[in-house]
VEXVO-638192 format. One record per residue (C-alpha): residue in one letter; x, y, z. Coordinates in steps of 0.05 Angstrom, whole numbers, padded with zeros to 5 digits, m for minus. Layout:
<site resn="A" c1="X" c2="Y" c3="Z"/>
...
***
This chain:
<site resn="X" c1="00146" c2="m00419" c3="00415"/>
<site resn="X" c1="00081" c2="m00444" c3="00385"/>
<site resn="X" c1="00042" c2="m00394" c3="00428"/>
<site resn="X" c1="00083" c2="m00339" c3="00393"/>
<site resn="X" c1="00075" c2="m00371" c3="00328"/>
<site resn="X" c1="m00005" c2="m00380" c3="00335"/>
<site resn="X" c1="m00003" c2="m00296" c3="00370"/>
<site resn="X" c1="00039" c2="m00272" c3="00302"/>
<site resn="X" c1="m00002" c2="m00299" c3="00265"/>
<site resn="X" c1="m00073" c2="m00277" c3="00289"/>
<site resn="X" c1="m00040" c2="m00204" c3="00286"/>
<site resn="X" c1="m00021" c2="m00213" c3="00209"/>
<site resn="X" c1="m00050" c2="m00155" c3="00162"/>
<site resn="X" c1="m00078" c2="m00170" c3="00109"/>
<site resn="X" c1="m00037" c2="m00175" c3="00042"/>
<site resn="X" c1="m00022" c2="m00101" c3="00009"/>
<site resn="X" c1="m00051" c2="m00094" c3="m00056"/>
<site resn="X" c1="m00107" c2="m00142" c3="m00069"/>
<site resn="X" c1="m00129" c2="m00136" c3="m00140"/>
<site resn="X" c1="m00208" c2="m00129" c3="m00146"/>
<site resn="X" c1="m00250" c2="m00166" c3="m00203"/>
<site resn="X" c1="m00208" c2="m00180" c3="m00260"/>
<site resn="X" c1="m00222" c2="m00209" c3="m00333"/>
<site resn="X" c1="m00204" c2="m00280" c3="m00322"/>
<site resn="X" c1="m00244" c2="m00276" c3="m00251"/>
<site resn="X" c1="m00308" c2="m00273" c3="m00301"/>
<site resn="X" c1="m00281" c2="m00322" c3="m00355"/>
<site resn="X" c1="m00269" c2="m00367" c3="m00296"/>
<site resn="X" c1="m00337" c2="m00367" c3="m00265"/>
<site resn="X" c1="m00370" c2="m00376" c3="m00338"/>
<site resn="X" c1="m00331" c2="m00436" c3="m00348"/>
<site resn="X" c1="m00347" c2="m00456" c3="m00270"/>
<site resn="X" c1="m00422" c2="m00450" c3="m00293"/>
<site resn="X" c1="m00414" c2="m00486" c3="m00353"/>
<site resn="X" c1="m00377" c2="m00545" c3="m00330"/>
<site resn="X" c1="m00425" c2="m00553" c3="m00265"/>
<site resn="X" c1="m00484" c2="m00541" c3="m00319"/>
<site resn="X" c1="m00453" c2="m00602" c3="m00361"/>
<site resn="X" c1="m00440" c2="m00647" c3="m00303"/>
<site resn="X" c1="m00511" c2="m00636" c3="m00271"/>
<site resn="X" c1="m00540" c2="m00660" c3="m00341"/>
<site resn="X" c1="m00498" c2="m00723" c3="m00352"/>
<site resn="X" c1="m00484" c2="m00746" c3="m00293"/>
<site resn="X" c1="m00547" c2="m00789" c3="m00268"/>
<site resn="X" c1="m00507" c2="m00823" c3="m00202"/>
<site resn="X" c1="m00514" c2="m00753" c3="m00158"/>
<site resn="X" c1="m00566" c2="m00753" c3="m00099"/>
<site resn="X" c1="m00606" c2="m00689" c3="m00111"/>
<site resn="X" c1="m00579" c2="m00680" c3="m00177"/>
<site resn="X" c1="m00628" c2="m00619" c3="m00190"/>
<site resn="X" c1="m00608" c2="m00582" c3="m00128"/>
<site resn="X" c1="m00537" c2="m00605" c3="m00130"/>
<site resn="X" c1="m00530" c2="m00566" c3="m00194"/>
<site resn="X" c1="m00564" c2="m00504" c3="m00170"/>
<site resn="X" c1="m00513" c2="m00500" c3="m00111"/>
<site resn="X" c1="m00458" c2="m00514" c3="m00156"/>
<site resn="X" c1="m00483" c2="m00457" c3="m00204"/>
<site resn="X" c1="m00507" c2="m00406" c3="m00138"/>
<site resn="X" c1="m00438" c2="m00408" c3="m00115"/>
<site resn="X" c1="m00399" c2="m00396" c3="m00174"/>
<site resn="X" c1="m00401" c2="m00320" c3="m00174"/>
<site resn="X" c1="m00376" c2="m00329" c3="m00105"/>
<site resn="X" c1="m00298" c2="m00330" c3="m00147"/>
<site resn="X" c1="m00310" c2="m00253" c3="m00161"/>
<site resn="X" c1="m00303" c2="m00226" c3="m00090"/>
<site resn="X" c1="m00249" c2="m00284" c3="m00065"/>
<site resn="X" c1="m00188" c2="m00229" c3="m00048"/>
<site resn="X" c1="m00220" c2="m00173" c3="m00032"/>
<site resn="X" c1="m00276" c2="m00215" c3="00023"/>
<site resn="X" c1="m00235" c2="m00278" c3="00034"/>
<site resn="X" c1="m00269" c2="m00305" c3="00094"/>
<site resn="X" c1="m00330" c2="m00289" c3="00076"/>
<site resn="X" c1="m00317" c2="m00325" c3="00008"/>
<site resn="X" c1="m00297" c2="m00391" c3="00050"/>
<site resn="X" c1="m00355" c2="m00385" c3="00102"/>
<site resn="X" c1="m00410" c2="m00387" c3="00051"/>
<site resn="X" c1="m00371" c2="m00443" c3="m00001"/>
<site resn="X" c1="m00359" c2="m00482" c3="00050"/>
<site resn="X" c1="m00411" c2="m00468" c3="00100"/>
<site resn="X" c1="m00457" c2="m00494" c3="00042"/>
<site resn="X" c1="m00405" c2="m00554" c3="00038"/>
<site resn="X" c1="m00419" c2="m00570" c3="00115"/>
<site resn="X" c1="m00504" c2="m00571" c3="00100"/>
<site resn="X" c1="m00492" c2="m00619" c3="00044"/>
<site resn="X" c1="m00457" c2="m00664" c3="00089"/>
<site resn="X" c1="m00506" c2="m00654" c3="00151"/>
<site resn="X" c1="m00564" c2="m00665" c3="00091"/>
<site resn="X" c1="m00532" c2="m00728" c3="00068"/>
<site resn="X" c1="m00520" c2="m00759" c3="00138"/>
<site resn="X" c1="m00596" c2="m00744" c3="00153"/>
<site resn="X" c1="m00621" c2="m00767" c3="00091"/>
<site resn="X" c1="m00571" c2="m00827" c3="00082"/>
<site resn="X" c1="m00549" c2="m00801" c3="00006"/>
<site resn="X" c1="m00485" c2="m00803" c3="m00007"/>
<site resn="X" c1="m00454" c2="m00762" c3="m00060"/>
<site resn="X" c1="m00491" c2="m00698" c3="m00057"/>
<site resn="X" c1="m00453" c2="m00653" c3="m00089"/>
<site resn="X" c1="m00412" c2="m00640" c3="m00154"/>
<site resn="X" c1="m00347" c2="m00658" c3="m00170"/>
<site resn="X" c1="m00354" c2="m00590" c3="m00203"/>
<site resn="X" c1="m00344" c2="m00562" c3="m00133"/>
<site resn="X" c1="m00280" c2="m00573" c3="m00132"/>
<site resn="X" c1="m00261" c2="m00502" c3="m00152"/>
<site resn="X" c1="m00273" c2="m00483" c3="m00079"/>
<site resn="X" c1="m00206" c2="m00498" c3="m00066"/>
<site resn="X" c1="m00186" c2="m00428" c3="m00106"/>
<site resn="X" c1="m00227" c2="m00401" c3="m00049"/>
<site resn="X" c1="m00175" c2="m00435" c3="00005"/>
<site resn="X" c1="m00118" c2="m00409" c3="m00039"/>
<site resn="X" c1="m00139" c2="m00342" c3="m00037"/>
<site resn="X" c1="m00158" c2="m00334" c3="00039"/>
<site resn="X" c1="m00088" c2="m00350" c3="00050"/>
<site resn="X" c1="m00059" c2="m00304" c3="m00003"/>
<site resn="X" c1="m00097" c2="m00245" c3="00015"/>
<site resn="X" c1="m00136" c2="m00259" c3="00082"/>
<site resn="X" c1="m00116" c2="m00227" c3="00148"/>
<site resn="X" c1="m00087" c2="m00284" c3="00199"/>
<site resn="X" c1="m00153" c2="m00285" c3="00238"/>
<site resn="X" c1="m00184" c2="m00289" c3="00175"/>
<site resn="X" c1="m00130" c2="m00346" c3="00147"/>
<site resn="X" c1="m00148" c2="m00376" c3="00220"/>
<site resn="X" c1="m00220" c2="m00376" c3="00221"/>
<site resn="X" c1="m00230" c2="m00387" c3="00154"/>
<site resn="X" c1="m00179" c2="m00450" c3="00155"/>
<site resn="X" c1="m00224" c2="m00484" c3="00226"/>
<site resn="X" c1="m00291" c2="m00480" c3="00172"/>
<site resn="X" c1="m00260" c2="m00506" c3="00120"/>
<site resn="X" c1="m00235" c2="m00566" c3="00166"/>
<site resn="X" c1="m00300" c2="m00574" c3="00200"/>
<site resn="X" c1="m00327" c2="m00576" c3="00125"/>
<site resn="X" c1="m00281" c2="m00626" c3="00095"/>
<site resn="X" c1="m00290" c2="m00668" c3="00163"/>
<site resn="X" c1="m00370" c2="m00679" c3="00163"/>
<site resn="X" c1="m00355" c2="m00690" c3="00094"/>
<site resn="X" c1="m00308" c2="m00751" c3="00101"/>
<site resn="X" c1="m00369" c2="m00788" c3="00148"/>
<site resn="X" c1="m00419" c2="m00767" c3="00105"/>
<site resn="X" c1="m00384" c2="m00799" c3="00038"/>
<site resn="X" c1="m00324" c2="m00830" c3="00059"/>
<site resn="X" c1="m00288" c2="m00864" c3="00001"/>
<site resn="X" c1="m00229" c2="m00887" c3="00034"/>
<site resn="X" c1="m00162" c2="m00864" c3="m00001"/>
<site resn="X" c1="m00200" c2="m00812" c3="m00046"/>
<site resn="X" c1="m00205" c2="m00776" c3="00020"/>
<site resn="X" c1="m00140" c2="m00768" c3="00029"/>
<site resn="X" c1="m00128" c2="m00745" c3="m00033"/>
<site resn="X" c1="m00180" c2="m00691" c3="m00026"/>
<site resn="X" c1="m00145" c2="m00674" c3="00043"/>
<site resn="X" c1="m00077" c2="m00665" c3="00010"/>
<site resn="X" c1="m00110" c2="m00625" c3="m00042"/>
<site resn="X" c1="m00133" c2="m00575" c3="00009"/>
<site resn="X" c1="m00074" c2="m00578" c3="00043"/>
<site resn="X" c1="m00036" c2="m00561" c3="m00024"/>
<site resn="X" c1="m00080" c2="m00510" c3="m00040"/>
<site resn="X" c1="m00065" c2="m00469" c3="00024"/>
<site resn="X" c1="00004" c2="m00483" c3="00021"/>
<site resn="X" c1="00005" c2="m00456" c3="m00049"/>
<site resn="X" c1="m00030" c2="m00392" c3="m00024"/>
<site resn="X" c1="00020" c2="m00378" c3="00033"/>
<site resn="X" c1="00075" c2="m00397" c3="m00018"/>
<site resn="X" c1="00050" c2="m00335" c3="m00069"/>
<site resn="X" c1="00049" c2="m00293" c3="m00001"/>
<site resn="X" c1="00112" c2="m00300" c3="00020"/>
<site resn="X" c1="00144" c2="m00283" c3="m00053"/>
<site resn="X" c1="00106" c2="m00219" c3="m00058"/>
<site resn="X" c1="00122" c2="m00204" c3="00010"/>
<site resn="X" c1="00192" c2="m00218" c3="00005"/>
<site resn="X" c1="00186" c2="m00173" c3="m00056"/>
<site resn="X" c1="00158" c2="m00124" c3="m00018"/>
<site resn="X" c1="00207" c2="m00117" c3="00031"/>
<site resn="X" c1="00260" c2="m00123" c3="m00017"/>
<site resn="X" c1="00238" c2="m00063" c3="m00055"/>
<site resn="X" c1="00227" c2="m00017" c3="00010"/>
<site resn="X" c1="00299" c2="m00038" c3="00027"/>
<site resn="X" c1="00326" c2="m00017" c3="m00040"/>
<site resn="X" c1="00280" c2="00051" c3="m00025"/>
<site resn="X" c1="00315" c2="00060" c3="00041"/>
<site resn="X" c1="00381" c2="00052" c3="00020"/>
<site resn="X" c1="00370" c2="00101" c3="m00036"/>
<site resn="X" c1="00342" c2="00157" c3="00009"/>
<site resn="X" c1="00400" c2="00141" c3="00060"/>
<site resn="X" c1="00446" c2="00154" c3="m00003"/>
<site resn="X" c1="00405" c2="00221" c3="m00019"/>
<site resn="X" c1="00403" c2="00239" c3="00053"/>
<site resn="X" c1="00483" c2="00237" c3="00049"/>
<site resn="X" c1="00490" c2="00267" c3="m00014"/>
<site resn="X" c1="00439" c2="00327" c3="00012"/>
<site resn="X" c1="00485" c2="00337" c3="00063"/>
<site resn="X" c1="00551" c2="00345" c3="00016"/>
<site resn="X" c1="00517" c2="00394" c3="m00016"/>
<site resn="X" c1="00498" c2="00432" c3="00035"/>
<site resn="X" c1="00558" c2="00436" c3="00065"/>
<site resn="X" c1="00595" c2="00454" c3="00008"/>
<site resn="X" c1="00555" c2="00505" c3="m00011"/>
<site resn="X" c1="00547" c2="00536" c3="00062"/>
<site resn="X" c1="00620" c2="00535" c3="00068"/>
<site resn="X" c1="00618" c2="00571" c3="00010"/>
<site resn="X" c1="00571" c2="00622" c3="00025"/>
<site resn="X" c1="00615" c2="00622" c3="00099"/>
<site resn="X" c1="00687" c2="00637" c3="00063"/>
<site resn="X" c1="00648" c2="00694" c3="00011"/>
<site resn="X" c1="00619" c2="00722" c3="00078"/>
<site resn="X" c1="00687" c2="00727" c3="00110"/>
<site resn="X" c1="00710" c2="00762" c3="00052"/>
<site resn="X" c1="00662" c2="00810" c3="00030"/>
<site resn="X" c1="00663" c2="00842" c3="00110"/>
<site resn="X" c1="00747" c2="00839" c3="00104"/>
<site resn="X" c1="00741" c2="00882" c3="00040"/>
<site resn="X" c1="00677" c2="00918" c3="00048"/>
<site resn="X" c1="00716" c2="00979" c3="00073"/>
<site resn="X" c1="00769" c2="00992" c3="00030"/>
<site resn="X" c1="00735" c2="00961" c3="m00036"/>
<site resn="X" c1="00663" c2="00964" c3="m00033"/>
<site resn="X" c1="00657" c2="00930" c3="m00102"/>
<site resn="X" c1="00692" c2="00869" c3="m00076"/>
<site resn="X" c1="00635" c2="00864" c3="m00020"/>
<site resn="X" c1="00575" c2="00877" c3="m00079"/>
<site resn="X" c1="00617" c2="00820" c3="m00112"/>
<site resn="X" c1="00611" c2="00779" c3="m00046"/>
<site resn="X" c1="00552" c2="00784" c3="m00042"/>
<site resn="X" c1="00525" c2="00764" c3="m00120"/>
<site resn="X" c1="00569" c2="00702" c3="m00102"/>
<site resn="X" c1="00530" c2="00690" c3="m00027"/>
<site resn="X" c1="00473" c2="00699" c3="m00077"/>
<site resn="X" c1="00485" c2="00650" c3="m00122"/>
<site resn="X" c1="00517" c2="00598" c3="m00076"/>
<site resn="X" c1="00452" c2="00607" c3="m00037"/>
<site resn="X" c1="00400" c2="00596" c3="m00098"/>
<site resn="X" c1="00430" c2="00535" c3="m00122"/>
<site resn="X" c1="00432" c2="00509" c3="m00048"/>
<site resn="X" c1="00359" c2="00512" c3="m00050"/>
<site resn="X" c1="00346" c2="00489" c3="m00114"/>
<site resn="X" c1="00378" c2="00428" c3="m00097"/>
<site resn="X" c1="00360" c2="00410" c3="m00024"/>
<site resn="X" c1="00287" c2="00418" c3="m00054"/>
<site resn="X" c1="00302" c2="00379" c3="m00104"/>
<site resn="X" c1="00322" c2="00318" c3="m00057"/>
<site resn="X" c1="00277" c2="00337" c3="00002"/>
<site resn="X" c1="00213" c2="00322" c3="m00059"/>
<site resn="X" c1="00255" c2="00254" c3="m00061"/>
<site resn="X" c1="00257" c2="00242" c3="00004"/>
<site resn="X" c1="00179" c2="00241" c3="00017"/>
<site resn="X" c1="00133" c2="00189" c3="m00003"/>
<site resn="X" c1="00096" c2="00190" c3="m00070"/>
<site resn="X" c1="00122" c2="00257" c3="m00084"/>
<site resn="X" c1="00149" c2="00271" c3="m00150"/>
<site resn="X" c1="00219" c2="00307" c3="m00164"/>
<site resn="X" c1="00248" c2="00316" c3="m00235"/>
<site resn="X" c1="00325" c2="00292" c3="m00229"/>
<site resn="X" c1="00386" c2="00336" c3="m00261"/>
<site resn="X" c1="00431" c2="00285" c3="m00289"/>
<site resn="X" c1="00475" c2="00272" c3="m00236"/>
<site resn="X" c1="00544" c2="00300" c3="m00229"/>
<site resn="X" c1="00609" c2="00266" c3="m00244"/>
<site resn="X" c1="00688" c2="00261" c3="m00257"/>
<site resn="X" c1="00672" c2="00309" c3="m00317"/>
<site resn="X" c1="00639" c2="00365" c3="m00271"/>
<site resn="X" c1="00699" c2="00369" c3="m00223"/>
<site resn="X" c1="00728" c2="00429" c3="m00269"/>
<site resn="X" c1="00655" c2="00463" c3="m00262"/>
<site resn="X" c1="00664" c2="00448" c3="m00180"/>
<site resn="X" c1="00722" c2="00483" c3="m00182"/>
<site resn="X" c1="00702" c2="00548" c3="m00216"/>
<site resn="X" c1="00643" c2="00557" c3="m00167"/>
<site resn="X" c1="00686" c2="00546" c3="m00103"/>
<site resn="X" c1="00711" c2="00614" c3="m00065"/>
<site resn="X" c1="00779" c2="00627" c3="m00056"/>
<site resn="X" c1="00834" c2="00588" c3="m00041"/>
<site resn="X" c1="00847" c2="00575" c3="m00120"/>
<site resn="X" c1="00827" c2="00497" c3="m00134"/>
<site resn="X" c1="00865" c2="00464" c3="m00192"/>
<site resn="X" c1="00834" c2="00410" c3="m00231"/>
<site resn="X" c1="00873" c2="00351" c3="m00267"/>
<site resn="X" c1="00838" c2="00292" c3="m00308"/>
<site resn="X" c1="00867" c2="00243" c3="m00346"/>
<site resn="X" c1="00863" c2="00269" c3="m00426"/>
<site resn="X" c1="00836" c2="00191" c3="m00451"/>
<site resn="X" c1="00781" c2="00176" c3="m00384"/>
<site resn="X" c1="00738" c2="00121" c3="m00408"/>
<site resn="X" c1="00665" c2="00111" c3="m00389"/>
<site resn="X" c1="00660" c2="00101" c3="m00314"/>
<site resn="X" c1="00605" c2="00063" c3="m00281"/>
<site resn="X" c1="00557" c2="00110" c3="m00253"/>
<site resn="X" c1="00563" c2="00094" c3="m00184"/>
<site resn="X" c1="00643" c2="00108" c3="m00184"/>
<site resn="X" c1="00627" c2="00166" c3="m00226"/>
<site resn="X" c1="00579" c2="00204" c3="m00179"/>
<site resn="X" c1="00623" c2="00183" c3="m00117"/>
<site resn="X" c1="00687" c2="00211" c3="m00145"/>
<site resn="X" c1="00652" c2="00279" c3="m00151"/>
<site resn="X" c1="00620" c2="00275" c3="m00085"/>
<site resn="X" c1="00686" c2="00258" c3="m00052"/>
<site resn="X" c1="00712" c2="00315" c3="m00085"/>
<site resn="X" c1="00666" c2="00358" c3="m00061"/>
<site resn="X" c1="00673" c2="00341" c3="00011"/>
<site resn="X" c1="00733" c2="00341" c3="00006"/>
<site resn="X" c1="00739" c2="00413" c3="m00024"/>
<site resn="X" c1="00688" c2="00430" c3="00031"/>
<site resn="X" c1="00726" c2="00399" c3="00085"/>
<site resn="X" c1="00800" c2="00447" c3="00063"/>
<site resn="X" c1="00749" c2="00508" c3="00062"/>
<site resn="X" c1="00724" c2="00503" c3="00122"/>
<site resn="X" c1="00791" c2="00476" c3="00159"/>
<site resn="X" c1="00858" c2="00487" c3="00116"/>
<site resn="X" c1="00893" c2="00556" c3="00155"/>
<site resn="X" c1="00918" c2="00605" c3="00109"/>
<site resn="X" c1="00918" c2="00554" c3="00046"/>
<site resn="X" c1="00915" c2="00589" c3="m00021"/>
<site resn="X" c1="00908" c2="00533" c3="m00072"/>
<site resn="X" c1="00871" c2="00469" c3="m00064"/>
<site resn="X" c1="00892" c2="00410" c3="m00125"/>
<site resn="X" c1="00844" c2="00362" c3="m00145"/>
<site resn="X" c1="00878" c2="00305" c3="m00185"/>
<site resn="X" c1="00845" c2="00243" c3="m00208"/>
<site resn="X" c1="00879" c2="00184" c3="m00240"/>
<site resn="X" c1="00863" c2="00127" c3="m00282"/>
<site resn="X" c1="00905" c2="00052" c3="m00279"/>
<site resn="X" c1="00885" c2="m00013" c3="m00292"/>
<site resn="X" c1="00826" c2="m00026" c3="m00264"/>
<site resn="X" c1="00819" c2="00022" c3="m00218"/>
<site resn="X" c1="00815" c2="00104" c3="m00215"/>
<site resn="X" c1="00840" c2="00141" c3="m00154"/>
<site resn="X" c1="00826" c2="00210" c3="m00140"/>
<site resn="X" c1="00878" c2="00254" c3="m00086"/>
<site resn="X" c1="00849" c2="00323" c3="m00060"/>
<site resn="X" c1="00901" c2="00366" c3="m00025"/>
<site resn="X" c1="00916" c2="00432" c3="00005"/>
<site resn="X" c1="00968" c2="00475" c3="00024"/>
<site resn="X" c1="00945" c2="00503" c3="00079"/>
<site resn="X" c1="00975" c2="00491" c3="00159"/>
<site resn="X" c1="00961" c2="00432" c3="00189"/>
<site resn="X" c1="00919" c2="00442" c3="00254"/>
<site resn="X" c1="00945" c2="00406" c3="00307"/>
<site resn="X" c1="00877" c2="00390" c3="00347"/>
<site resn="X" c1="00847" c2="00367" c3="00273"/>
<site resn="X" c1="00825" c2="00293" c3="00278"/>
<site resn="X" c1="00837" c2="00244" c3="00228"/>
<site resn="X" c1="00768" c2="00222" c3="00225"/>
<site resn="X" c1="00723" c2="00288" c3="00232"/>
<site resn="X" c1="00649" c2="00297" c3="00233"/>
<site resn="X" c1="00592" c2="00268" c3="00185"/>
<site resn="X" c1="00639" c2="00289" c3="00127"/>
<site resn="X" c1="00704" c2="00239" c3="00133"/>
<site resn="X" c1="00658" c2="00185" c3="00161"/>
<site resn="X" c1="00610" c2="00178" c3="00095"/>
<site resn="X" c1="00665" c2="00187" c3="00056"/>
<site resn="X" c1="00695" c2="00125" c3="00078"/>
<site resn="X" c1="00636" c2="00089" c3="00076"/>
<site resn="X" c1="00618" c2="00102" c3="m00001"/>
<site resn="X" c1="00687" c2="00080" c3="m00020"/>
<site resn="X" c1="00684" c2="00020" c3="00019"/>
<site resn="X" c1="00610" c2="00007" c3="m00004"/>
<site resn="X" c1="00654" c2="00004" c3="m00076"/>
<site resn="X" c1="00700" c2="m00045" c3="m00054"/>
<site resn="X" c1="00763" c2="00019" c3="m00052"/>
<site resn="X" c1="00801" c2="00044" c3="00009"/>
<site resn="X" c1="00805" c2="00121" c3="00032"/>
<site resn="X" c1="00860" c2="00160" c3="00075"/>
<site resn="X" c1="00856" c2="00226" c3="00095"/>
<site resn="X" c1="00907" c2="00266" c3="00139"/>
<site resn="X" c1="00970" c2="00309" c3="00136"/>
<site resn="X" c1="01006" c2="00306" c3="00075"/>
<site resn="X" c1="01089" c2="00289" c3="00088"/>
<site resn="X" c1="01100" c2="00361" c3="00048"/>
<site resn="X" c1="01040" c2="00398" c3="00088"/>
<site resn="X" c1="00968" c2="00413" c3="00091"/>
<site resn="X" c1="00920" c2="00363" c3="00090"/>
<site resn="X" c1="00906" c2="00301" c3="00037"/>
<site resn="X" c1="00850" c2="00257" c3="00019"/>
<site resn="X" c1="00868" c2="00198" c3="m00024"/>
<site resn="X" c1="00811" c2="00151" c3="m00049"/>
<site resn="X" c1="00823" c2="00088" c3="m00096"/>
<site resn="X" c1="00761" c2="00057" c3="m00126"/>
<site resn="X" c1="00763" c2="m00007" c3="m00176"/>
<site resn="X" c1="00724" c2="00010" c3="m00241"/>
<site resn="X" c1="00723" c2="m00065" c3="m00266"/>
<site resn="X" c1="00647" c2="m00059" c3="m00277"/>
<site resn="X" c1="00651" c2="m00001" c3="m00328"/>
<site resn="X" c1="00606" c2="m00011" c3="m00383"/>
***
């Protein structure tokens, strides 16, 4: 277990996204400079005092560079750190050094924030090598401590700050992955409908295209159109679907486009009936009412036998809106309940909505799909 621990760690990337110089990195070293500049003057109970100060001052700028050169930011602070203490136990002077150097500790904080784990690992064995010759060069007693629980904290606070924007991270590319599953489904309602579509006009335009030759130059201005708007929109998603590529967004269909779904589909005649007084739905129970209207519309085109009008009807009760899609075409015998991609995501948006779908043959024939959503969250 700790082996594992110790290997997962040594392989840890570095953190994504580690700002460079910034403002307050400058205001923070002036006021570094300044307060080491102060101390070296006043304070007459420092060993060295002149050179003290100079290291205290030297280092300073050493803030600018700690996230994007962590280690090397910890090597040289506290590398220095180590050949005070080594100076002090050869020379017998204790308290060489500034308090002023205190601020190295932002240097442990950010080798933990930002450093790779063989950086946070190597980094973290100098700094404790550092903070030991220390101790037996000046050891205070309980002040020690102290000054080990303040490193401690500070590297605790570092990992702390790592794991929040890491959790954020991760958080955000779940959100993205759920959204491009949802636009990978929706990409493929709308290429299906609009394949079957361009399928049904296909079929008819080669019936008629012999005795009515109009009817097939009608077919195909309607393959043509069914096709256009099938590409529009599958490049529209696909520019989604890759990274850092920008798409512009239509404003997404709903219960109000259902009559415009219905004008655009082929024969069998579809039949559209909304309530007269709808309220405002919440977008999400919106956009999946139309989409499992459109599957479902896809689904009697492609399957319903010899049906010649498909009815969409949606209803609104009390806190909740249901929406029934049938046909009156034969029932096919060897027709699963549960068909294909189609049926299957269809179920799973309603149920991602807390509602409940059925689909199968209706008692009076064809084929029905009945979906029951709650709108509670309507704004």
């Amino acid at each position: 277990m700790t082996a594992n621990t110790l290997s997962s760690l040594w392989a840890e990337p570095r953190a994504a996204d580690a700002p460079g110089r910034l403002p307050r990195d400058w205001a923070l070293v002036g006021v570094v400079v300044a307060a080491a500049l102060l101390e070296g003057v006043l304070r007459d109970d420092v060993a060295w005092r002149p050179f003290a100060t100079i290291v205290a001052v030297g280092l300073a700028p050493v803030l600018l560079w700690r996230r994007t050169h962590p280690l090397a930011c910890v090597v040289v602070a506290f590398g220095t750190a180590t050949a005070l203490g080594l100076a002090s136990l050869l020379g017998g002077a204790p308290s060489v050094g500034l308090d002023t150097m205190v601020y190295v500790l932002v240097l442990v904080h950010a080798l933990v924030r930002w450093g790779s784990g063989r950086e946070i690992v190597i980094g973290l064995a100098v700094v404790a090598v550092a903070a030991g010759i220390g101790t037996v060069a000046d050891y205070t007693g309980p002040a020690d401590v102290i000054g080990g629980l303040a490193v401690l904290a500070a590297a605790a606070g570092g990992a702390a700050f790592r794991y929040r924007a890491e959790s954020r991270r991760r958080a955000v590319e779940q959100s993205r992955v759920e959204e491009r599953v949802g636009l990978a489904r929706e990409l493929h309602d709308i290429v299906a409908h609009h394949v079957s579509a361009i399928a049904v006009q296909a079929q008819a335009g080669r019936a008629t295209a012999g005795q009515r030759p109009e009817a097939a130059l009608e077919a195909l201005a309607a393959i043509e159109g069914e096709a256009s708007r099938t590409l529009a929109e599958m490049r529209a998603m696909v520019r989604v679907l890759r990274d850092g590529a920008p798409a512009e967004y239509a404003p997404r269909p709903g219960v109000a486009d259902l009559p415009a779904l219905a004008r655009r589909a082929p024969a069998p005649a579809v039949d559209v009936e909304l309530p007269d007084d709808m309220g405002e739905l919440p977008p999400q129970v919106d956009a999946a009412v139309y989409r499992l209207a459109q599957e479902a519309l896809t689904n009697a085109l492609r399957h319903a036998r010899n049906a010649s009008r498909v009815e969409i009807r949606v209803v609104e009760g009390a806190g909740s809106l249901r929406l029934r899609v049938t046909d009156d075409g034969r029932t096919d015998p060897a027709r699963p309940v549960n068909h294909g991609f189609g049926l299957l995501g269809m179920t799973e948006r309603v149920q991602l909505l807390g509602g409940t779908l059925r689909a199968g043959p209706a008692p009076g024939g064809g084929w029905a799909v009945d979906a029951e959503m709650p709108t509670e969250g309507r704004r």
